[in-house]
FITORKE-424387 format. One record per residue (C-alpha): residue in three letters; y, x, z. Coordinates in nm, 3 decimals. Example, Ala and Ser with C-alpha at 12.3 -4.5 7.8 and 13.67 -1.06 7.14 Angstrom:
! residues 2
ala/-0.450/1.230/0.780
ser/-0.106/1.367/0.714
END
This chain:
! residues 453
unk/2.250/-2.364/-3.697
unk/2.382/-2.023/-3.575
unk/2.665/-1.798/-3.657
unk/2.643/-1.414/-3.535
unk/2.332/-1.530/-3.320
unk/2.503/-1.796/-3.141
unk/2.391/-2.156/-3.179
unk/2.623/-2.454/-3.294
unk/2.759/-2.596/-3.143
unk/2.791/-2.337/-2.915
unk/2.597/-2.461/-2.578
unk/2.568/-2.089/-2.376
unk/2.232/-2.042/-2.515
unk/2.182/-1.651/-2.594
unk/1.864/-1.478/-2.686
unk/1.683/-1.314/-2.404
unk/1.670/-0.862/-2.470
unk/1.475/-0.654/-2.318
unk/1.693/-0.398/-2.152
unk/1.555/-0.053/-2.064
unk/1.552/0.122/-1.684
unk/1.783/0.422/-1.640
unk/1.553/0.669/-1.565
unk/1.856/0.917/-1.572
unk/1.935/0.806/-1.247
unk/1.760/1.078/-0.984
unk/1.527/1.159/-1.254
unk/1.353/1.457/-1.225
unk/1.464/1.543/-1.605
unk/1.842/1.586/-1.547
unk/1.991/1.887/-1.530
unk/2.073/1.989/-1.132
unk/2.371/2.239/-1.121
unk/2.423/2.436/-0.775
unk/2.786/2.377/-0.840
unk/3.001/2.250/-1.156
unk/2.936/2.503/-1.459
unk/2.651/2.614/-1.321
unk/2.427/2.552/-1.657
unk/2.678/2.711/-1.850
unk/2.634/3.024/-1.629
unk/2.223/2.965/-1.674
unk/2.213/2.866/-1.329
unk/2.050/2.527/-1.363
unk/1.716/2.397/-1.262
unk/1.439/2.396/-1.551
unk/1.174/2.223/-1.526
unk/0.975/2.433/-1.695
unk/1.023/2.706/-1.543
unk/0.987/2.536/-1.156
unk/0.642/2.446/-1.235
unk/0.497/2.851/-1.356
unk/0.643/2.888/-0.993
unk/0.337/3.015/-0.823
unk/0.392/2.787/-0.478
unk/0.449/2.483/-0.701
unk/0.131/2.539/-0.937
unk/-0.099/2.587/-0.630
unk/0.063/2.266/-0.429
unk/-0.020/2.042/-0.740
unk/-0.327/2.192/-0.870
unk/-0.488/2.160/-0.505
unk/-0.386/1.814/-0.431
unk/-0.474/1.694/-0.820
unk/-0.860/1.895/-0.802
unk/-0.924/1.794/-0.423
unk/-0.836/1.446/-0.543
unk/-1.021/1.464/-0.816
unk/-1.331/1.570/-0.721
unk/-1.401/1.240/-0.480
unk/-1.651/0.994/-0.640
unk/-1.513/0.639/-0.673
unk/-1.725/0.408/-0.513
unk/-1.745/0.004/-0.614
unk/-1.781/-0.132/-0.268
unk/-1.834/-0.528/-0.171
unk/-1.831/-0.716/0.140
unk/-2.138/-0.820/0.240
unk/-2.148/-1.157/0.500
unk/-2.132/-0.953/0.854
unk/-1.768/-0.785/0.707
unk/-1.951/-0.417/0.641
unk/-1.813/-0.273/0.295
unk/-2.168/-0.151/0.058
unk/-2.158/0.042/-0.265
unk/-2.243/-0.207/-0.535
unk/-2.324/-0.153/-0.924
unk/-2.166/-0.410/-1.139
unk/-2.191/-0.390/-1.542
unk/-1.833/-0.518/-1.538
unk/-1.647/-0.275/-1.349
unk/-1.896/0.053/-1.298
unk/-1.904/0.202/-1.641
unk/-1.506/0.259/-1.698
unk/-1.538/0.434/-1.299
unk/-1.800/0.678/-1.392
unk/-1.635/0.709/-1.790
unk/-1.266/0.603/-1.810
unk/-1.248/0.715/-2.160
unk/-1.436/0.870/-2.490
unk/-1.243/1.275/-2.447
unk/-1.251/1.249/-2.026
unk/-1.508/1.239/-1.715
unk/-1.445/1.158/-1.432
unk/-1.287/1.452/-1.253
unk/-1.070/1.493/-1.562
unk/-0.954/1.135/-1.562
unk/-0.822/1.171/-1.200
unk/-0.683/1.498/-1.260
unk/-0.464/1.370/-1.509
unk/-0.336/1.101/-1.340
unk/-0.267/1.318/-1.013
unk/-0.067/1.555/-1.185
unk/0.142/1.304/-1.382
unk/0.222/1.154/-1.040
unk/0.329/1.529/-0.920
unk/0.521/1.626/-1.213
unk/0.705/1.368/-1.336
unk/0.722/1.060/-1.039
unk/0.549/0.799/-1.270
unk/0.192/0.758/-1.393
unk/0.142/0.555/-1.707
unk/-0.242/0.416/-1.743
unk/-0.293/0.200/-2.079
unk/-0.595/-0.001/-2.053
unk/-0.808/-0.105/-2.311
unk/-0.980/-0.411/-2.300
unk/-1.368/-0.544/-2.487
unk/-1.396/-0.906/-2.651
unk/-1.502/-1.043/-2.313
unk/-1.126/-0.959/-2.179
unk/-1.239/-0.683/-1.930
unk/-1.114/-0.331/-1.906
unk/-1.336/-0.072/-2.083
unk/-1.108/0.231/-2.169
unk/-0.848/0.380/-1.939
unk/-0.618/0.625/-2.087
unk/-0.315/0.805/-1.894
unk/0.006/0.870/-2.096
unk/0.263/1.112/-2.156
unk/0.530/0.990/-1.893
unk/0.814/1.136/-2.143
unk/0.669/0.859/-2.432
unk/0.650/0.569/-2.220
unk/0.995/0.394/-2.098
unk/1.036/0.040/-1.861
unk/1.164/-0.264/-1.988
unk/1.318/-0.554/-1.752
unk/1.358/-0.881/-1.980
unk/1.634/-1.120/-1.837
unk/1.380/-1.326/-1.678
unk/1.302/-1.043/-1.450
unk/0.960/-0.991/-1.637
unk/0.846/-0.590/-1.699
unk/0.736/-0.435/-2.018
unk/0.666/-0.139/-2.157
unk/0.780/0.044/-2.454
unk/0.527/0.318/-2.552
unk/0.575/0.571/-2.843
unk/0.264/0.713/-3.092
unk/-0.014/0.875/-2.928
unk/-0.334/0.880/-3.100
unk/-0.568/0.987/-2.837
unk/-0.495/0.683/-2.719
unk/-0.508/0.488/-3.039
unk/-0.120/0.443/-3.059
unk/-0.068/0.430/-3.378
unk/0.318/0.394/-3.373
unk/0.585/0.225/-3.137
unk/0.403/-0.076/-2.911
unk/0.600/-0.275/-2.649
unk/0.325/-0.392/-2.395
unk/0.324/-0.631/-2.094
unk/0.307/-0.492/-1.742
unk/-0.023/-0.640/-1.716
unk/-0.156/-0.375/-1.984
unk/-0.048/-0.104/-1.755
unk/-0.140/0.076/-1.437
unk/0.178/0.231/-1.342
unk/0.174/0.416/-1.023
unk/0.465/0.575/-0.875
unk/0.602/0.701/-0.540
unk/0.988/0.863/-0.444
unk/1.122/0.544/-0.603
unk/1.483/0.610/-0.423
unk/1.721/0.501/-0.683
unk/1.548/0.230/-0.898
unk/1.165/0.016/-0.801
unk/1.025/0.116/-1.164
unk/1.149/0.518/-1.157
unk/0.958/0.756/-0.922
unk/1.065/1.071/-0.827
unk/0.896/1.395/-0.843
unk/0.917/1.636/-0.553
unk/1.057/1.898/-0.788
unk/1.364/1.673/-0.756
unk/1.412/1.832/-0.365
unk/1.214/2.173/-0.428
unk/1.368/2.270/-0.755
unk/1.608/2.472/-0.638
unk/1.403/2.700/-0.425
unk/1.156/2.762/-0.662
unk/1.439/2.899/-0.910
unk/1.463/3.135/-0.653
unk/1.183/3.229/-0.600
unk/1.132/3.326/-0.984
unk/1.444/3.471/-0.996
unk/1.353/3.712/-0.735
unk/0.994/3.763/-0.889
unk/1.216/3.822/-1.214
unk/1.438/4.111/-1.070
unk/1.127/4.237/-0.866
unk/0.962/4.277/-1.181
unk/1.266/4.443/-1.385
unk/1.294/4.672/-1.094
unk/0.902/4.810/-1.132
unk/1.007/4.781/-1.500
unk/1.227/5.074/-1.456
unk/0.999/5.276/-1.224
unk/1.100/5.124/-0.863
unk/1.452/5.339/-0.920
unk/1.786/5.119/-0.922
unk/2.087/5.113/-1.161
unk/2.378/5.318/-1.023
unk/2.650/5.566/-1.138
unk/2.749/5.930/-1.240
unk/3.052/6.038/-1.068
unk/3.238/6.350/-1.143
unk/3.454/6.560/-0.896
unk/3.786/6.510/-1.080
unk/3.884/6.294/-1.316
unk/3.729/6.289/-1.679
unk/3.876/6.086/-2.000
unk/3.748/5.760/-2.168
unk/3.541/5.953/-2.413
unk/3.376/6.184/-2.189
unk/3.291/5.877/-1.996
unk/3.116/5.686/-2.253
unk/2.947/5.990/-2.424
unk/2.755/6.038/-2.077
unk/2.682/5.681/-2.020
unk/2.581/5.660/-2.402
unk/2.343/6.023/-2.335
unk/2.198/5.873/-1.993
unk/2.110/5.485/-2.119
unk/1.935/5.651/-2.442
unk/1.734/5.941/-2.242
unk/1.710/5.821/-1.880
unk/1.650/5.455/-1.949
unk/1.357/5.223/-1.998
unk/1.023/5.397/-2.121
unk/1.229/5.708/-2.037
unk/1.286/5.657/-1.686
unk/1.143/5.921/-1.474
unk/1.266/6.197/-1.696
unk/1.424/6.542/-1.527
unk/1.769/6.493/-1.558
unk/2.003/6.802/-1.580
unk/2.382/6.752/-1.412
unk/2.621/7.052/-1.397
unk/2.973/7.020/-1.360
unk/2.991/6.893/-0.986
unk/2.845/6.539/-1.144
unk/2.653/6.347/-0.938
unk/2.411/6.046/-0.991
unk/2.450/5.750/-0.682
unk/2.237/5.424/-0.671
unk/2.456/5.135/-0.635
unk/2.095/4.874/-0.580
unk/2.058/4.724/-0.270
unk/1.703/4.827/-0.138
unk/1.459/4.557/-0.088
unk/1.443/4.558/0.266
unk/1.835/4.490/0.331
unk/1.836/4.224/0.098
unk/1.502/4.054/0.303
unk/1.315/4.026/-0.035
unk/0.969/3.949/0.126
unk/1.138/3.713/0.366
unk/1.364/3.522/0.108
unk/0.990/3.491/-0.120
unk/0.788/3.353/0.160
unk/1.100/3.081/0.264
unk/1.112/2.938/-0.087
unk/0.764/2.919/-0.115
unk/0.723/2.727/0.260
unk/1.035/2.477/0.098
unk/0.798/2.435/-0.232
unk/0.512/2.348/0.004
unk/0.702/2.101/0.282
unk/0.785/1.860/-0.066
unk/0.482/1.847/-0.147
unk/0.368/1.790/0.199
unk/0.072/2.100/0.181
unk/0.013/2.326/0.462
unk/0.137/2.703/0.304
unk/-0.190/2.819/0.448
unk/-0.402/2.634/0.190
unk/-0.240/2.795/-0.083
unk/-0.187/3.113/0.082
unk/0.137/3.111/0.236
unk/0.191/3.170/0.597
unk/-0.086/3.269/0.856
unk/-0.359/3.066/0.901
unk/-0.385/2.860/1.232
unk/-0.532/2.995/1.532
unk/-0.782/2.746/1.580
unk/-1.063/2.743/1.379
unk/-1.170/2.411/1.298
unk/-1.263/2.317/0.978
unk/-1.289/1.947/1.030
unk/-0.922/1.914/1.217
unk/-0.751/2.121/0.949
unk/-0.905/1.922/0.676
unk/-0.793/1.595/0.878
unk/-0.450/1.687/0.908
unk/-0.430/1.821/0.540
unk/-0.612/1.435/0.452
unk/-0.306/1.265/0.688
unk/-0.048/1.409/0.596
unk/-0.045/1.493/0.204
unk/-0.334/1.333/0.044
unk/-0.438/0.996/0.204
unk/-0.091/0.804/0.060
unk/-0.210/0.958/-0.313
unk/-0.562/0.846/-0.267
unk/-0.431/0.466/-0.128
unk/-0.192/0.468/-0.399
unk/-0.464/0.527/-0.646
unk/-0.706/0.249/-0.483
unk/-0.504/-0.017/-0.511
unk/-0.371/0.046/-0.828
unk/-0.770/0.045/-0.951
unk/-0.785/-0.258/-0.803
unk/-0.516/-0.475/-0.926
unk/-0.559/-0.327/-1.278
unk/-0.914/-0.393/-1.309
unk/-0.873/-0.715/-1.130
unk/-1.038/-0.667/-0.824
unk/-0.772/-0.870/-0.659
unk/-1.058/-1.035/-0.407
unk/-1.093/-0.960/-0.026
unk/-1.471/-0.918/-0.130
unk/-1.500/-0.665/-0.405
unk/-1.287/-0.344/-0.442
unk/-1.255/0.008/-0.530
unk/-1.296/0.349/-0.265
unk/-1.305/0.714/-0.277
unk/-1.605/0.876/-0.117
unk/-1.427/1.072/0.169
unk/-1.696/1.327/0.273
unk/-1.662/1.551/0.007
unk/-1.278/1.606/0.175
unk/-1.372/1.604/0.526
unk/-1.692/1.772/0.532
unk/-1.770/1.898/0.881
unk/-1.947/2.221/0.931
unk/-2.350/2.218/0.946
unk/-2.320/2.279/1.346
unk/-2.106/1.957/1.390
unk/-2.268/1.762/1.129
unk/-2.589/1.808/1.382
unk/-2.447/1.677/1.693
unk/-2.302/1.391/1.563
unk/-2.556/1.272/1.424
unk/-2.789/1.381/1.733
unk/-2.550/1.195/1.932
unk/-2.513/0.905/1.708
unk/-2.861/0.851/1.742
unk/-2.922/0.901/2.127
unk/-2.649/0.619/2.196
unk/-2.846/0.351/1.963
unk/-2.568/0.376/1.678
unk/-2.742/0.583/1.479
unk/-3.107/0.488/1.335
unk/-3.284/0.808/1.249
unk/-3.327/0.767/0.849
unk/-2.972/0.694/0.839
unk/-2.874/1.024/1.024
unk/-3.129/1.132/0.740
unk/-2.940/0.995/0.500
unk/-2.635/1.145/0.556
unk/-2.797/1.471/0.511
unk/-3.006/1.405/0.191
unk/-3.350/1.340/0.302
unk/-3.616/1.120/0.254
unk/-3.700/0.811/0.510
unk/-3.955/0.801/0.780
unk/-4.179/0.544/0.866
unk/-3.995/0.391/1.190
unk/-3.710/0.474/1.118
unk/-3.504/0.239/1.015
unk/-3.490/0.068/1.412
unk/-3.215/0.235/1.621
unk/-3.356/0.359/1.939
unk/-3.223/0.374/2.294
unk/-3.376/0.463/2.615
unk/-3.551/0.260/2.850
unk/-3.261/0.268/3.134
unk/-3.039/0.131/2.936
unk/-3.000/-0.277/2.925
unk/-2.800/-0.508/2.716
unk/-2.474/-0.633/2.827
unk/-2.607/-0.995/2.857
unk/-2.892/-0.874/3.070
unk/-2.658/-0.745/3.286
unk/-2.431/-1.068/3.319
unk/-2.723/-1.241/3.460
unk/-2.803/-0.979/3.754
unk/-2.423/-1.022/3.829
unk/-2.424/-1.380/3.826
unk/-2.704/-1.400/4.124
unk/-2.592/-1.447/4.418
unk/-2.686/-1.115/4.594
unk/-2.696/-0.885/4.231
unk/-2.670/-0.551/4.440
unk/-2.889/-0.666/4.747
unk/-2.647/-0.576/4.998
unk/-2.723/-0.935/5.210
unk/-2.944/-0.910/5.494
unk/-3.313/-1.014/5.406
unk/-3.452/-1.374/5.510
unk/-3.710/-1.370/5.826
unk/-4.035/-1.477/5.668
unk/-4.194/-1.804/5.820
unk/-4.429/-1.803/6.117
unk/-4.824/-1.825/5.979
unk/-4.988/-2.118/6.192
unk/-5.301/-1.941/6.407
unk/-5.628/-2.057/6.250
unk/-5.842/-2.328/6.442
unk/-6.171/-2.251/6.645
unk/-6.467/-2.180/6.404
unk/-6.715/-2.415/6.628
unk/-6.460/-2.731/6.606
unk/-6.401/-2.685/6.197
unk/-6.773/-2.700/6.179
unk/-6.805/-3.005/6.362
unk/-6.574/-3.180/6.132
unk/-6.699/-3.081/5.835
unk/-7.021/-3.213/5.997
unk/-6.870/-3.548/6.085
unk/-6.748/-3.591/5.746
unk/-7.077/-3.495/5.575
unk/-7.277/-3.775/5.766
unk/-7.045/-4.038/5.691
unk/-7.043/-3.969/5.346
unk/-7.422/-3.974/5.346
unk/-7.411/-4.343/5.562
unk/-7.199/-4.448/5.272
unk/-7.455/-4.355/5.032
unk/-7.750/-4.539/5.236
unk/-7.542/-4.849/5.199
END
């Protein structure tokens, strides 16, 4: 029996909710005020607005399409520990096809960008009547909340979308979603979005695009004043303000502009260059790029480096900004399609990232092949052509030897030949030809007295 829920008798028994995450909390949703009133003044953060910022477009666009455009390779572990691409019926078809509306490069796109924008990535996947994962849609971060039940146990609560085939409200396990999500400062379940740190800057740096774009607006020449050599009365005043706004204004400006009576016309604009307009534009797009952890030279901020290597720029880019993302993304594949074994798993195809130039392409492989590591039809391989007969042996030259041939010279005695070489033996000095003839004699008679007998 229970009375308002509770059981009686009464034994502490209470029914177990499912409480949602406060994704309030360092979300990059909140309003962020430079100080208190801010928002009322429209000096707030939008987050709208931050992402048309031209530094923040080009920092997630160019991580999401240069993630995007790696293949996804199913590799397994063969018996000597060397990783292969495999095909498997299971797993291959939702790689190559995640859903009915995306490819590939679409699919990945989407989930990149979700990741950038919002902190959180929301992946609903849809499952055949054998229980494995053919469909894999990502959601609209803003429609999908967290759920902790008492027992510690994660849900998810996900709103109508029907390209998706969410119908209405659905409350899911976690084990129905791939949720990937990095910046998680202020709760395990909540990422954060770099707009979070480079919001502010990039408000800048459209406010100043804003003005700059006013000021062309009104043909490159400033607000100021007319001043008058003595003093004039209130109705004078706003007569020739009235006259000079309605002539001198807008699509008028750059009219001639007639002044008599000593009255004088004085810009009260600070130029460009005193207020370090070019300067100020350039710092908030570096700030925009160091959260997102992109060199400003890839999206065209800053001088390019010195050095021209292709292959070391692309590395550092890979380090530093996209090989987290593209981990991230790996082993979320993996425990959501689950490939939880050490023997089967999911990989991005890295040489369409760090592609060297056709010159150094060469000599590696030219050098991966004189040192034996190399066999030629895999150099050939790696740059699309067909095998050779022979081939497939790695060669090496004949001066080189095997490290076990060359334990046995060093376990000789003398392996160098340093020692001092044996005297050879005296040769005995051959007997007189006339006394070996008379034995041989000797021995032929007796033998033929033995035959007589």
């Amino acid at each position: 029996m229970r009375v308002l829920g509770l059981p009686i008798p009464f034994t502490g028994e209470r029914k177990k909710d499912l409480s949602p995450v406060n994704q309030n909390r360092g979300g990059w949703f909140r309003v962020l005020e430079s100080f208190a009133g801010a928002w009322q003044q429209n000096v707030e953060v939008d987050f709208n607005s931050v992402l048309s910022f031209h530094a923040d477009f080009a920092c997630r666009t160019l991580i999401a399409s240069d993630i995007s455009k790696l293949r996804v390779k199913l590799v397994k572990k063969d018996k000597d520990g060397i990783w292969e691409e495999v095909n498997s019926p299971a797993y291959s078809p939702v790689l190559r096809k995640p859903n009915d509306f995306q490819n590939r490069i679409q699919f990945f796109e989407s989930w990149v960008l979700s990741k950038l924008q919002r902190g959180n990535t929301y992946v609903l996947k849809q499952r055949n009547n054998a229980g494995v994962v053919a469909k894999l849609y990502v959601l609209d971060p803003s429609r999908v909340r967290p759920l902790v039940a008492d027992d510690g146990s994660i849900f998810y609560e996900l709103q109508a979308d029907n390209l998706s085939g969410l119908t209405g409200p659905l409350i899911v396990p976690a084990r129905e979603i791939i949720h990937d999500r990095f910046n998680c400062m202020f709760h395990p379940l909540v990422g954060m979005s770099p707009i979070y740190a480079s919001g502010l800057a990039a408000m800048q740096g459209l406010s100043i695009q804003n003005d700059s774009t006013k000021f062309f607006q009104n043909g490159a020449r400033p607000g100021g004043v007319l001043t008058a050599p003595a003093a004039i009365s209130d109705d004078t005043a706003a007569r020739l303000k009235e006259y000079w706004d309605n002539n001198f204004t807008g699509a008028n400006a750059g009219k001639v502009a007639v002044l008599g009576d000593g009255l004088k016309y004085e810009a009260m604009r600070e130029n460009a260059s005193d207020a370090q307009l070019i300067e100020q534009l350039k710092w908030s797009a570096e700030v925009v790029c160091s959260t997102y952890h992109v060199p400003p030279y890839k999206v065209g901020v800053g001088a390019m480096p010195s050095y021209n290597n292709v292959q070391a720029l692309n590395t550092e880019y890979y380090s530093q900004c996209l090989q987290k993302l593209i981990e991230d993304i790996e082993l979320c594949l993996d425990e959501g399609l689950g490939l939880s074994s050490e023997k089967i798993g999911t990989e991005f195809d890295l040489d369409g990232l760090l592609r060297m130039d056709s010159v150094t392409l060469m000599q590696m492989l030219k050098e991966g092949i004189s040192a034996g590591v190399l066999s030629p039809n895999e150099a050939r391989r790696r740059i699309d052509l067909k095998k050779v007969t022979g081939g497939d042996t790695p060669y090496l030259q004949q001066q080189n030897y095997s490290l076990e041939a060359l334990a046995k010279r060093d376990a000789q005695a003398d392996p160098f030949g340093q020692m001092p070489a044996p005297q050879p033996e005296a040769i005995p000095a051959p007997e007189d030809d006339s006394e070996v003839m008379e034995s041989e004699a000797r021995a032929a008679l007796v033998e033929l007295y033995k035959g007589l007998r």
